[in-house]
Structure formats: C-alpha cells, structure tokens
C-alpha positions in Angstrom: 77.0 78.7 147.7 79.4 81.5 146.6 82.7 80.1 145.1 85.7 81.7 145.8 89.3 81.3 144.4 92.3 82.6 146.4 95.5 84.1 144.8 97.6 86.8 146.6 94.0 88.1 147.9 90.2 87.2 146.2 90.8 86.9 142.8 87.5 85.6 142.5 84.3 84.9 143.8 80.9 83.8 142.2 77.6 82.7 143.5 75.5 83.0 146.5 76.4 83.4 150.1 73.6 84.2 152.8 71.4 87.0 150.9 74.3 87.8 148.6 75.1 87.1 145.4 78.9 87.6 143.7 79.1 88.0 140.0 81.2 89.8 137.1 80.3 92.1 134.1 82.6 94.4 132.1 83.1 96.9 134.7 84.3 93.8 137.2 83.6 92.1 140.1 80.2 93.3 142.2 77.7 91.8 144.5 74.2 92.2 144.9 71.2 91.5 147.2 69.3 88.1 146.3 66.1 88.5 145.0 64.4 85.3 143.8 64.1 84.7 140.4 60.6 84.4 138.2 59.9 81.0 137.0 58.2 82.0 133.6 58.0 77.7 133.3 58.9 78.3 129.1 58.9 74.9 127.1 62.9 75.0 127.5 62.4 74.6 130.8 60.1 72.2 131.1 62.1 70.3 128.5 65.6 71.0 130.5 63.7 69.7 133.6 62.1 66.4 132.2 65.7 65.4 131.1 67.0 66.1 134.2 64.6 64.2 135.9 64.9 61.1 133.1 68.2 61.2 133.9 68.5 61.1 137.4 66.3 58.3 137.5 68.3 56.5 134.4 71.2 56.2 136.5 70.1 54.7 139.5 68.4 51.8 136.8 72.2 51.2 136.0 74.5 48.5 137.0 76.9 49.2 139.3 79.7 47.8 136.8 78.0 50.6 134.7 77.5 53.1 137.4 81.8 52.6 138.0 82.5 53.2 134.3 81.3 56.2 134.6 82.7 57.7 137.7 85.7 56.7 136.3 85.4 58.3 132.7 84.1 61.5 135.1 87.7 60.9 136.9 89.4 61.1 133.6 87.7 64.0 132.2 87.4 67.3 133.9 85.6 70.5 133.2 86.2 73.8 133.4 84.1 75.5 136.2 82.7 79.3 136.2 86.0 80.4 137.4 87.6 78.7 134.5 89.3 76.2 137.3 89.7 72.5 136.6 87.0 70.4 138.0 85.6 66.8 138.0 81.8 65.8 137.7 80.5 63.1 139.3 79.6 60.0 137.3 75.7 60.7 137.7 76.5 64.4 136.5 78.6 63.4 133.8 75.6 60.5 132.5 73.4 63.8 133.1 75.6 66.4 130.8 76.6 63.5 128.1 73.1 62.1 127.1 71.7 65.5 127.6 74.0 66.6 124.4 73.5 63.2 122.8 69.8 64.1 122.7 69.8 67.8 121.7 71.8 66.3 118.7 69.6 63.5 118.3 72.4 61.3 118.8 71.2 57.5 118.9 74.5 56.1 121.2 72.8 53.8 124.1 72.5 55.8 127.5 74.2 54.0 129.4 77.7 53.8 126.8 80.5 55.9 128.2 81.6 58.4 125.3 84.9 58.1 123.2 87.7 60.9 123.1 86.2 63.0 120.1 89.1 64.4 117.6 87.0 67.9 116.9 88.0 70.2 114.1 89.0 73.3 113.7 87.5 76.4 111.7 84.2 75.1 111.4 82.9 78.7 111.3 84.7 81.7 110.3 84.5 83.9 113.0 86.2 87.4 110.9 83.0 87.4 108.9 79.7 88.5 110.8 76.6 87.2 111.3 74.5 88.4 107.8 71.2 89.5 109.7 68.7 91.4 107.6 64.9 92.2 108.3 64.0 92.7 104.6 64.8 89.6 103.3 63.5 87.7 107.2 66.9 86.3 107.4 70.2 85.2 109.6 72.7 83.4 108.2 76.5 82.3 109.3 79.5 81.5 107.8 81.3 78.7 107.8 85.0 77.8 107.7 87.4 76.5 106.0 86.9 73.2 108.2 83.2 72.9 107.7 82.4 69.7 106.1 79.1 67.2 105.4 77.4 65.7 108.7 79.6 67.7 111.4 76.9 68.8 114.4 77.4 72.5 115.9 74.9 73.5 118.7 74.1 77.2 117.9 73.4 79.7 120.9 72.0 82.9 120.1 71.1 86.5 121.6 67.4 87.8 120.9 67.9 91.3 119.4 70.1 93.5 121.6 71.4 97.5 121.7 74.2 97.9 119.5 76.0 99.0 122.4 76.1 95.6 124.4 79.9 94.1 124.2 79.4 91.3 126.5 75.6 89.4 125.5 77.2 85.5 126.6 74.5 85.6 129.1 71.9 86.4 126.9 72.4 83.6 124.5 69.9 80.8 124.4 70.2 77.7 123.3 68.6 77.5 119.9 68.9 74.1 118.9 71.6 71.3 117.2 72.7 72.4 113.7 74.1 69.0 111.2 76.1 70.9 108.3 75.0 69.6 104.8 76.9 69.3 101.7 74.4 71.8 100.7 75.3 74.2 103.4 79.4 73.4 102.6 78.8 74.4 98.5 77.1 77.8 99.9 79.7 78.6 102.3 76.6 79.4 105.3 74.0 78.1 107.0 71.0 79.7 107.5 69.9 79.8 110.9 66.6 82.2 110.6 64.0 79.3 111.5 65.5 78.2 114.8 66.1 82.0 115.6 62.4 82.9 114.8 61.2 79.9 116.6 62.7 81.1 119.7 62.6 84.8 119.6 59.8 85.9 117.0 60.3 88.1 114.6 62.8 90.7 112.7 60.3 93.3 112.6 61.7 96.6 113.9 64.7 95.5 115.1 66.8 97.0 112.0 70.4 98.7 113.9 70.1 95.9 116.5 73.3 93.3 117.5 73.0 89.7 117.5 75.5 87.3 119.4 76.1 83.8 119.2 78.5 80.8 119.8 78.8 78.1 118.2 80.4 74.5 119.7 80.7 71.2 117.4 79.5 68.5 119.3 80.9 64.8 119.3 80.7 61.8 121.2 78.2 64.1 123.3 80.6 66.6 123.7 81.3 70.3 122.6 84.4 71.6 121.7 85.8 75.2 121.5 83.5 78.4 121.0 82.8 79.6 117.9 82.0 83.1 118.6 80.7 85.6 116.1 78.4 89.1 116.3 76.3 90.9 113.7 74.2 94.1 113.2 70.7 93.8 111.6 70.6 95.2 108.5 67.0 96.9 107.5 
C-alpha cells in the first residue's frame, strides 16, 4: 500500500497503489508500473525468512504477561518509517526486529527478555577518512574513530562494486554481517572487512576505479544506533 504524507500538498508518497509504485532517487519523486520482482531465493533469504518464520511462531509460544511487556516496550519505543515519520511496531514486530539483531550479533539475551535503553557511543568510525579498497593487495579496510573501543558490535552494510559515478548506492548495500571491534583492531586504527565483503560479493578482480558504499550502525541491547556512513574508490 502506497504511503503518503500530507503538508501544504503531497510531500510524500512511497509504495504501491493498484499497479503503481511511488518512490524517490536523486532526481526526486517518480512512479512507475509494478512489475513483480524475481525471487533469486539467495541464502540471505532463506536465512531472513527462517527467522521470520521462528519468530512469528516464538511469539505466540509466549505468555500473555510476556506477550504485554512487549507491546508495551513497542508503545515506548518508536521508529522511524520510510518517510522518516514517527512510528510504533507492534509487540510481535518489535520481538521480530530485536531478536533478529540479537542473533546477527550473536547476542545470547533470552528471546523472550524485553531490551534495555542502550547508551551508544559516538565516533566509532571516522567517517572523513575513506574506505582503503585496493585490488592488489585483495583488501578493504575501514577506519575507526576516536570512540572505537574493545568488544563494541557494528553491523557493516556494503555496496558490491559500483560506477564511480553513483552518489546515492543506500539501496545497494547488503547486509554483510556483525563486526565485534578487538583490541587488536583499536591498536591498528581499522578493521578489515575484506572476508565478509568477498564472501558476499566475490572478488576484486577488475574492478580497480570502482566506488564502494557502506554504513555502519553499533548495535546494543539488539538495537542499532546512528549511521556510520563512509565511501571509497578501489585502488588497482
């Protein structure tokens, strides 16, 4: 269903409505004919699915005094929709989104425990310097911040290879997986993220002059804070 918020006029509209479908890029706000997507079936999404469906089903195993805590931590909580407006989840959704996080980040808290307030930190990574991508050596690193520090958990999304000339990549970025900083990684300033990149996308072979995009959000209590974002050209 296309979402619409009203100002003076449409200020904004996203989604699907009959056979069309609203969106945004650069140049602004367009619509388009629906066309239905592919389902390549990847191991992400078989992996996104089986959550979702362990999920669903761990919820209605719950009490209903546990069921009640959280619709009301859900209540307390919102989030911050497509249109960057203020929504709130339902308890079911909220179980959903926290223990989804808690397991990407291998995070041991019981299922059915309703998450704390987390106190996330600032400048994990430093965002002025870019990402060090170079095909010779095989390898993709990132800088840290002056916050960085020993068992902090950042879950890194990144681009495949893209045209120099590509300003806005967000929607290309794929989850690559749940990064826990070291002291290691806080003595070398970096952490190298070249495994989880090749493991997703392949290999650096030929794609010298290329951009690379990613974000970066620490996660706590199985939540993410801020964006990290940061860009880099592939050096040959």
């Amino acid at each position: 269903m296309a979402k619409v918020q009203l100002g003076g006029g449409v200020a904004a509209i996203s989604g699907k409505s009959g056979g069309t479908v609203f969106a945004r890029n650069k140049g602004g706000a367009y619509m388009r004919n629906f066309v239905v997507p592919t389902n390549p079936s990847t191991v992400y999404q078989e992996e996104a699915r089986d959550r979702l469906a362990q999920y669903s089903n761990e919820w209605r195993t719950l009490t209903d005094a546990q069921r009640e805590s959280w619709n009301a931590w859900a209540s307390e909580h919102p989030v911050i929709d497509r249109l960057g407006a203020s929504k709130n989840l339902t308890g079911a959704q909220a179980y959903t989104k926290i223990n989804t996080n808690r397991d990407l980040a291998g995070d041991a808290t019981a299922n059915a425990t309703t998450p704390s307030d987390p106190a996330f930190v600032n400048n994990i990574i430093d965002v002025d310097d870019a990402i060090n991508a170079d095909v010779s050596s095989n390898a993709i690193v990132i800088y840290l911040g002056a916050g960085a520090a020993a068992d902090q958990v950042v879950f890194l999304y990144m681009s495949p290879a893209i045209s120099a000339g590509i300003t806005n990549a967000f929607n290309l970025e794929k989850f690559l997986g749940a990064v826990t900083i070291t002291p290691a990684h806080v003595a070398a300033g970096d952490i190298n993220v070249t495994s989880l990149w090749l493991a997703r996308y392949g290999t650096l072979t030929g794609t010298a002059g290329k951009k690379l995009s990613a974000h970066l959000y620490q996660y706590l209590q199985g939540q993410t804070g801020s964006a990290y974002p940061v860009t880099g050209i592939i050096a040959a």
